[in-house]
C-alpha positions in Angstrom: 0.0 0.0 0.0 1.1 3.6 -1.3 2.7 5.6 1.9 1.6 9.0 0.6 -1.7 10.1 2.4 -3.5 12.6 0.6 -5.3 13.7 3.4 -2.1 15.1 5.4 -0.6 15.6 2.0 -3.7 18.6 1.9 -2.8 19.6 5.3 0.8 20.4 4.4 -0.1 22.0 0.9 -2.4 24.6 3.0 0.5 25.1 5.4 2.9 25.4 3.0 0.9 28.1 0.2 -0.5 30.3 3.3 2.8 29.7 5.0 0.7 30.5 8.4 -0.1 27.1 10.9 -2.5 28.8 12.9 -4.2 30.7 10.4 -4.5 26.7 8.3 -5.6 25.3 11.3 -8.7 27.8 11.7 -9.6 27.3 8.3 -10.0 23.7 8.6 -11.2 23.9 12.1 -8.9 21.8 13.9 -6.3 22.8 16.6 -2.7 23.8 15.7 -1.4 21.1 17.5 -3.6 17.9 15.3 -2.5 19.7 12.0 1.0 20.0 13.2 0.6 16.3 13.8 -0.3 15.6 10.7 2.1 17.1 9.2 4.9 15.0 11.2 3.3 12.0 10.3 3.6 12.7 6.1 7.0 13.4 7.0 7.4 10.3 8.7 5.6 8.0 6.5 7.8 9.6 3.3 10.7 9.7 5.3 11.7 13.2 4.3 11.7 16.3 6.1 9.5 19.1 4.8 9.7 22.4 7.1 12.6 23.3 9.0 11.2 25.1 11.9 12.6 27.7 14.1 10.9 28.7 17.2 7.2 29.0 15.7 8.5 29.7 12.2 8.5 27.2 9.0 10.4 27.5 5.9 10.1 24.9 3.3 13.4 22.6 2.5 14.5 21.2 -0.6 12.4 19.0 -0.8 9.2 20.4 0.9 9.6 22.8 -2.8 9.3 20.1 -4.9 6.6 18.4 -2.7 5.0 21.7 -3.1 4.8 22.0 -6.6 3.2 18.5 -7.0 0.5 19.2 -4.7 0.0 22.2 -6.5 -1.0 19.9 -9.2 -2.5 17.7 -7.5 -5.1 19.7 -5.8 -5.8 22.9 -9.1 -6.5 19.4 -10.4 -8.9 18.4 -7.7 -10.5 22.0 -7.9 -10.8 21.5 -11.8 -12.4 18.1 -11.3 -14.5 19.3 -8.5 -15.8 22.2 -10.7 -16.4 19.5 -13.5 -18.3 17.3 -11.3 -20.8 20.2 -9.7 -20.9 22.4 -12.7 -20.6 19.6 -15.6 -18.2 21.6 -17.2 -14.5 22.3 -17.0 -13.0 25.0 -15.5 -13.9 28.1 -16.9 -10.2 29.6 -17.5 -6.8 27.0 -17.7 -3.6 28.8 -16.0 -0.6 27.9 -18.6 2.9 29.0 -16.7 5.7 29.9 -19.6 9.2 30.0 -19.1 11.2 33.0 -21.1 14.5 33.0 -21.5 16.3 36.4 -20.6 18.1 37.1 -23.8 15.2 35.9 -26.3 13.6 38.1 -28.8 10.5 39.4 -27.0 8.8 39.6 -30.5 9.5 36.2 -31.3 7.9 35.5 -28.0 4.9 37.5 -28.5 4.7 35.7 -31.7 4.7 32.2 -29.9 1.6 33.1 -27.6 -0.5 35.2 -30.0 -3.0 32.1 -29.8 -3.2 32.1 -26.3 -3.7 36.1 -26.2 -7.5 35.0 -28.6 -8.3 32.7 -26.3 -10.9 33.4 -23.6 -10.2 29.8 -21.7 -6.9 30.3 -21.2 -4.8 32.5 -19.0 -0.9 32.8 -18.8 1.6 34.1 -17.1 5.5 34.7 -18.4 8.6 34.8 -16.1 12.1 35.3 -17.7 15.2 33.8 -16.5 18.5 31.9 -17.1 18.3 28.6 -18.7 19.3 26.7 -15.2 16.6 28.7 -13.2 14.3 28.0 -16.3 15.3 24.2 -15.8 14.7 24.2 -12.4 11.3 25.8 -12.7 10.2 22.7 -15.7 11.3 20.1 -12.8 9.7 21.7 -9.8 6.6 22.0 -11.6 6.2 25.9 -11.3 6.7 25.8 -15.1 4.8 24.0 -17.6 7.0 25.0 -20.8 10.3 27.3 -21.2 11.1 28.8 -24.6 14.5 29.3 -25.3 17.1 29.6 -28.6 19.6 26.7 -27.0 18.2 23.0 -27.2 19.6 21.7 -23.9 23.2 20.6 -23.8 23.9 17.0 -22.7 25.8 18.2 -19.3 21.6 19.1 -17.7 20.4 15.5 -18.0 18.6 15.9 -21.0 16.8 12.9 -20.6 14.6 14.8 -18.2 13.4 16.8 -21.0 11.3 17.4 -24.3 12.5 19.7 -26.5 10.9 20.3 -29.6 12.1 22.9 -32.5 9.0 25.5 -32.8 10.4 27.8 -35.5 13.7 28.8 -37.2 14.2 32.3 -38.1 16.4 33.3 -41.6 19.5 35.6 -40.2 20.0 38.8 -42.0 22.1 42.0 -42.3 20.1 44.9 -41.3 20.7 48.5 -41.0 19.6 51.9 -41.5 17.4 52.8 -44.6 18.7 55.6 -45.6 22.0 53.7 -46.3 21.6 50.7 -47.5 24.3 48.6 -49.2 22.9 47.3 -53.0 25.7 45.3 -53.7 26.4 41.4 -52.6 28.8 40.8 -49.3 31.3 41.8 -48.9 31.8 44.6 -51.6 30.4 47.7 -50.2 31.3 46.8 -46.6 34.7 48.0 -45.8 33.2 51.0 -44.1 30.7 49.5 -42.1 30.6 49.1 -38.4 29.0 46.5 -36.6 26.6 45.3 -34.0 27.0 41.5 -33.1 25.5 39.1 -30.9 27.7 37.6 -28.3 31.0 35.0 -29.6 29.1 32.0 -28.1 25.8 32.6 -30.0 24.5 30.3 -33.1 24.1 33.7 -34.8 28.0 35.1 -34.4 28.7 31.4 -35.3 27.1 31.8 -39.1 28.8 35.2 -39.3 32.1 34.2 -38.6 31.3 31.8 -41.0 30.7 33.9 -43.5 32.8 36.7 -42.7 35.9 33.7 -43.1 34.7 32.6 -46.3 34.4 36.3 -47.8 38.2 37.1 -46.6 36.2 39.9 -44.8 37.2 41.7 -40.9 34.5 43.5 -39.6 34.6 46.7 -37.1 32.5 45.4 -34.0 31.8 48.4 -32.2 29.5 46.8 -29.5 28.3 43.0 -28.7 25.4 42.3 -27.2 23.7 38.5 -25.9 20.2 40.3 -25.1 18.2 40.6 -28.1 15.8 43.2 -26.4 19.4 45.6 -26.3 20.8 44.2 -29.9 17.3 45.9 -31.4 18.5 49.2 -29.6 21.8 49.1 -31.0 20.3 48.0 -34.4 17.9 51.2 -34.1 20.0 53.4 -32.7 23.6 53.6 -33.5 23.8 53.6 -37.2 25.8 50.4 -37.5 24.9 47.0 -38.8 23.2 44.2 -37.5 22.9 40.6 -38.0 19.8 39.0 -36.5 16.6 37.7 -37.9 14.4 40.1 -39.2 11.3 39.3 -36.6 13.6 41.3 -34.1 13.3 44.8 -35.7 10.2 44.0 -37.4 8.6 47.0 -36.4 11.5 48.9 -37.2 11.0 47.7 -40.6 7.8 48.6 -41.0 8.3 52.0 -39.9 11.1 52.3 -42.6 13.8 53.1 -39.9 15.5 49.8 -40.1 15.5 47.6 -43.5 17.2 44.2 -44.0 20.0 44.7 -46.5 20.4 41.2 -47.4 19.7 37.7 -45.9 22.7 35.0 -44.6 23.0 31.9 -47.2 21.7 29.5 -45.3 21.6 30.7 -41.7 19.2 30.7 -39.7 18.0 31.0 -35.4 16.2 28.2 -33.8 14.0 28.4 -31.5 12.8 25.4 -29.1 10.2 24.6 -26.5 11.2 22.9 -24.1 8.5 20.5 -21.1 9.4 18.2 -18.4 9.2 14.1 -19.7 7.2 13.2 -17.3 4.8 16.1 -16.8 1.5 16.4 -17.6 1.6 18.8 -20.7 -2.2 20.6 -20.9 -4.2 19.6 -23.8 -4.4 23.7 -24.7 -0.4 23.8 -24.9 0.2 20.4 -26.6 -2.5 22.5 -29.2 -0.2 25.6 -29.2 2.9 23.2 -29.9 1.0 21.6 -32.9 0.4 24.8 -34.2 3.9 26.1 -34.4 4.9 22.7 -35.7 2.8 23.5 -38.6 4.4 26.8 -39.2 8.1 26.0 -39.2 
């Protein structure tokens, strides 16, 4: 027989969200003490420890985190079946937590979850961070998908994860309108100086490339990883740029920025990125489908 009980496994979910014993133990009108017992007794049966507790304080370990996020599952589930079963219908909005991270093209993400935005079922919330933190948040469950433009490198246990290519962006050079280059690269580039994305990115990569192949040094004035601050550069400065065009799209359309000419065969990829073993909702396995489609 399973040694999780649900029952204290609610108690400590309560505990845990409202972070208050007394306060818990009024809401479910019992004393302190019986829920605290409770409590000690899913730690005992599970053999972990979930709180460390100073004087009358609690803070969650480790491990009480993670046993947090899957009782946060556990129980939105409950309320969603409970609403099902009294209602007949499913819950009226689904909560879909996404993953950014920092240096991705906000355009590109606002692209991504432009089907969400028309859909009056679904609400969503968007938290940016580093790829590790982003990885952490897919296996504590506070995250049900991270986008990102870097699959996940062997070293972070990829077996863990799903990754799954949702678009690929064609790389251009892109600069000022008013002084656009007509001819091919690299004749009519001697002048030019540049803004790059960082040495380590997949876009510098298929410049250098190209840059070596044409016998070609360019003048980097500034480098920059964030694509939010490699769109200021692009807009402001007067140098070049090499990045896809959905960056500066607006740009573009309000003729301050144009794209000079495209890289042969370069491109940015972009990836989503869920937890193996984690219930994917049926509204984001839709959204995936329909990037899929669009590659």
């Amino acid at each position: 027989m399973s040694r999780l009980n649900y029952h204290h496994l609610f108690y400590f979910w309560r505990v845990a969200v409202v972070g208050n014993l007394t306060q818990v133990a009024r809401e479910l009108h019992i004393s302190q003490s019986a829920l605290s017992v409770q409590i000690k007794q899913l730690e005992h049966n599970m053999d972990v420890a979930l709180f460390e507790r100073s004087g009358r304080s609690l803070k969650l370990t480790d491990i009480g985190t993670r046993v947090l996020a899957y009782a946060n599952d556990i129980f939105s589930k409950g309320e969603e079946l409970e609403s099902f079963l009294i209602k007949g219908v499913e819950a009226e909005v689904q909560h879909i937590s996404i993953g950014v991270l920092t240096t991705l093209s906000r355009n590109f993400v606002e692209h991504f979850i432009n089907p969400l935005l028309a859909n009056p079922k679904v609400s969503f919330s968007l938290t940016a961070r580093r790829m590790n933190n982003l990885l952490s948040g897919l296996a504590n469950h506070e995250l049900d998908l991270v986008l990102t433009n870097r699959p996940v490198a062997l070293d972070n246990h990829d077996a863990l994860w799903q990754t799954q290519l949702v678009s690929r962006q064609p790389l251009s050079i892109v600069g000022p309108k008013a002084s656009k280059i007509h001819t091919p690269f690299p004749q009519g580039y001697d002048d030019a100086r540049w803004i790059l994305p960082g040495k380590t990115t997949e876009i510098r990569s298929a410049f250098n490339s190209l840059c070596a192949n044409s016998q070609y040094q360019p003048d980097v004035k500034a480098e920059a990883d964030d694509m939010a601050m490699l769109r200021l550069l692009a807009r402001d400065s007067g140098a070049l740029a090499v990045l896809p065009t959905v960056v500066v799209k607006d740009e573009i359309e309000q003729g301050i920025l144009e794209e000079y000419q495209p890289l042969p065969n370069a491109f940015e990829h972009f990836y989503a990125i869920t937890a193996q073993r984690k219930f994917v909702p049926e509204v984001l396995l839709a959204l995936l489908q329909l990037h899929q489609k669009q590659k």
